[in-house]
C-alpha positions in Angstrom: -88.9 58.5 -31.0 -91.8 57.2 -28.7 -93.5 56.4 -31.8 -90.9 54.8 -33.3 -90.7 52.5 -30.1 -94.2 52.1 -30.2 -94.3 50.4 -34.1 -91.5 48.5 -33.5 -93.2 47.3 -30.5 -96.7 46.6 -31.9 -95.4 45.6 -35.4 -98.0 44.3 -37.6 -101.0 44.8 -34.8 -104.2 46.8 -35.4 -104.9 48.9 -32.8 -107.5 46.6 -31.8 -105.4 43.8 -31.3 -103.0 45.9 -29.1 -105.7 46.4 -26.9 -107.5 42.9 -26.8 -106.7 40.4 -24.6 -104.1 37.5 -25.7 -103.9 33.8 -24.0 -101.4 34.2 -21.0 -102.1 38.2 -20.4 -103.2 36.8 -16.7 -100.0 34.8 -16.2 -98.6 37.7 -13.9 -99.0 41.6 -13.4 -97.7 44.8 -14.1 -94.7 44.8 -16.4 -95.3 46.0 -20.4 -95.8 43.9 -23.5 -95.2 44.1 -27.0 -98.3 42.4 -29.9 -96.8 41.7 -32.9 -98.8 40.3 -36.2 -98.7 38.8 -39.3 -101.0 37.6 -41.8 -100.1 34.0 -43.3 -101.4 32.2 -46.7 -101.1 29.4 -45.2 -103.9 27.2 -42.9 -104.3 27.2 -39.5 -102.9 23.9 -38.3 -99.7 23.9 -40.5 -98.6 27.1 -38.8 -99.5 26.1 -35.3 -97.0 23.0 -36.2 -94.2 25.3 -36.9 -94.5 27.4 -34.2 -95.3 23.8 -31.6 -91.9 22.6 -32.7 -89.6 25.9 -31.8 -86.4 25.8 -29.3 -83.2 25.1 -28.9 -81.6 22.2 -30.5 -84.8 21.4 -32.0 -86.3 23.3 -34.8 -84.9 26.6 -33.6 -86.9 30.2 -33.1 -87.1 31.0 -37.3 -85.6 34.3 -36.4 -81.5 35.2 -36.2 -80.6 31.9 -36.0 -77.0 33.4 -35.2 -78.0 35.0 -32.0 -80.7 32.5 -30.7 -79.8 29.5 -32.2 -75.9 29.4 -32.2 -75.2 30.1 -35.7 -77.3 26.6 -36.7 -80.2 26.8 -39.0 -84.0 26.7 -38.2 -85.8 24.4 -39.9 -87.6 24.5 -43.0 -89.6 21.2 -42.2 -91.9 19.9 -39.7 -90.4 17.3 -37.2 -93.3 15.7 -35.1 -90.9 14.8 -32.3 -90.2 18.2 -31.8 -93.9 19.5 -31.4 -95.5 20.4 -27.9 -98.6 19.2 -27.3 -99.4 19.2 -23.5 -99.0 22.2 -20.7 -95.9 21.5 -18.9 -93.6 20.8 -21.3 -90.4 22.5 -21.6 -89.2 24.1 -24.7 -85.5 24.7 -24.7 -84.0 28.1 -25.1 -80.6 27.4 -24.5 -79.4 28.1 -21.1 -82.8 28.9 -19.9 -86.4 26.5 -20.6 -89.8 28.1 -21.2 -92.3 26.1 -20.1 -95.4 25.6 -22.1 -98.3 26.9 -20.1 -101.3 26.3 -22.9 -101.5 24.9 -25.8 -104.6 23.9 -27.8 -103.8 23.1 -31.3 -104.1 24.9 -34.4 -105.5 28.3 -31.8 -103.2 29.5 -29.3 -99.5 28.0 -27.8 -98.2 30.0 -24.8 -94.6 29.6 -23.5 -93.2 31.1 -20.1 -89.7 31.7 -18.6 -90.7 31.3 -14.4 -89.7 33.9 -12.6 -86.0 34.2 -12.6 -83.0 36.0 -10.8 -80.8 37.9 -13.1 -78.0 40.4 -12.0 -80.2 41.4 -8.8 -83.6 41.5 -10.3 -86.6 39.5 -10.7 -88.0 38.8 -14.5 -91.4 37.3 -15.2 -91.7 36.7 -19.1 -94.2 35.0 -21.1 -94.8 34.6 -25.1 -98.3 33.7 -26.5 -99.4 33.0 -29.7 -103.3 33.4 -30.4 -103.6 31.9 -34.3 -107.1 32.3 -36.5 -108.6 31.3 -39.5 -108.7 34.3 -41.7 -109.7 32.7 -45.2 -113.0 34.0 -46.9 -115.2 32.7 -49.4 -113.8 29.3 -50.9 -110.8 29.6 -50.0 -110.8 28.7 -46.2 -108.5 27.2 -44.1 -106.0 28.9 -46.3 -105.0 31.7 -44.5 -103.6 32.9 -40.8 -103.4 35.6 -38.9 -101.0 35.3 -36.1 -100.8 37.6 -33.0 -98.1 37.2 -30.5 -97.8 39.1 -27.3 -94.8 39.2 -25.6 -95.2 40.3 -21.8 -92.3 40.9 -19.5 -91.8 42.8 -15.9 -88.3 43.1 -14.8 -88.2 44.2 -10.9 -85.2 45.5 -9.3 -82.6 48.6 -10.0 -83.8 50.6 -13.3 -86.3 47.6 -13.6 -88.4 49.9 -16.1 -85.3 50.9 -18.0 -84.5 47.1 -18.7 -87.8 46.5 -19.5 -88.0 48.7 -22.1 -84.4 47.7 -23.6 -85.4 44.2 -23.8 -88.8 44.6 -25.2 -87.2 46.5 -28.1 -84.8 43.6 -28.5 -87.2 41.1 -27.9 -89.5 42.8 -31.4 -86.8 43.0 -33.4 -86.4 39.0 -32.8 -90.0 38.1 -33.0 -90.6 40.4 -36.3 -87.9 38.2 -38.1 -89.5 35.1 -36.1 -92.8 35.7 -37.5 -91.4 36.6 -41.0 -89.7 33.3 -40.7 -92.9 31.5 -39.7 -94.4 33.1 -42.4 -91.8 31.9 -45.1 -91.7 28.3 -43.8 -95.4 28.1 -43.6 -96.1 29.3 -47.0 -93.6 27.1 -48.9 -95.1 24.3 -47.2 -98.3 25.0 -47.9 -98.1 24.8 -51.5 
């Protein structure tokens, strides 16, 4: 079952990218985190675009748009308004607003939920995308391999528990997020 956990948790990741250090791993310690990966045939900047213009009401999280998006459709195209380009920016996530932390276009976007209150316990959370050029030969700038790190330490009553819990929930998400990336990226690549 631990391994299971651990699969779903790491889902796409080498074992080296589990272990190497991701944009935004200093943001706060302690708590646990989650890489997952996914290779894209699609370049660099076009993927860093979708991914720049996630959230709420704008192009939405490309994963169950029924839980995270209110039943309505992420988009399929890019919508400059939407994109994030400077730290400090908020990214809305429906009742709560991550806050963009670093961004440097087409390499790495991390996003942060501040330290909130929640039913009696303290939650740090933070979401980072590290994004490379993984073409070869003539062909690059044609392909993308994404890692995303989710990290997430939930103080308080069974604070380890719920960590846990939510991590799980949190890859199930981001596996159909990055699938979605993936999807949307490609088709506009061609």
């Amino acid at each position: 079952m631990v391994a299971l956990l651990d699969r779903l948790n790491n889902w796409g990741s080498t074992t080296e990218e589990v272990a190497a250090s991701v944009p935004g791993d200093d943001l706060f310690q302690g708590g646990r985190s989650g890489t997952r990966s996914i290779d894209i045939d699609a370049e660099p900047e076009v993927v860093f675009d979708f991914l720049s213009q996630m959230g709420f009401g704008r192009a939405g999280w490309y994963s169950y748009d029924w839980i995270d998006n209110l039943g309505r459709r992420s988009a399929d195209d890019l919508h400059p308004e939407w994109m994030v380009a400077t730290p400090g920016e908020l990214v809305p996530g429906g009742p709560i607003d991550f806050v963009v932390e670093e961004v440097d276009r087409p390499g790495r976007l991390v996003l942060r939920l501040g330290r909130r209150r929640f039913l009696g316990h303290q939650v740090d959370f933070s979401l980072a995308y590290r994004l490379a050029d993984t073409s070869a030969g003539e062909e690059v700038g044609q392909r993308t391999r994404v890692v995303s790190r989710a990290r997430m330490l939930v103080t308080g009553p069974l604070g380890a528990a719920l960590t846990s819990v939510l991590l799980v929930g949190d890859a199930v998400m981001v596996r159909r997020q990055l699938l979605g990336l993936k999807e949307r990226a490609e088709r506009h690549q061609v």
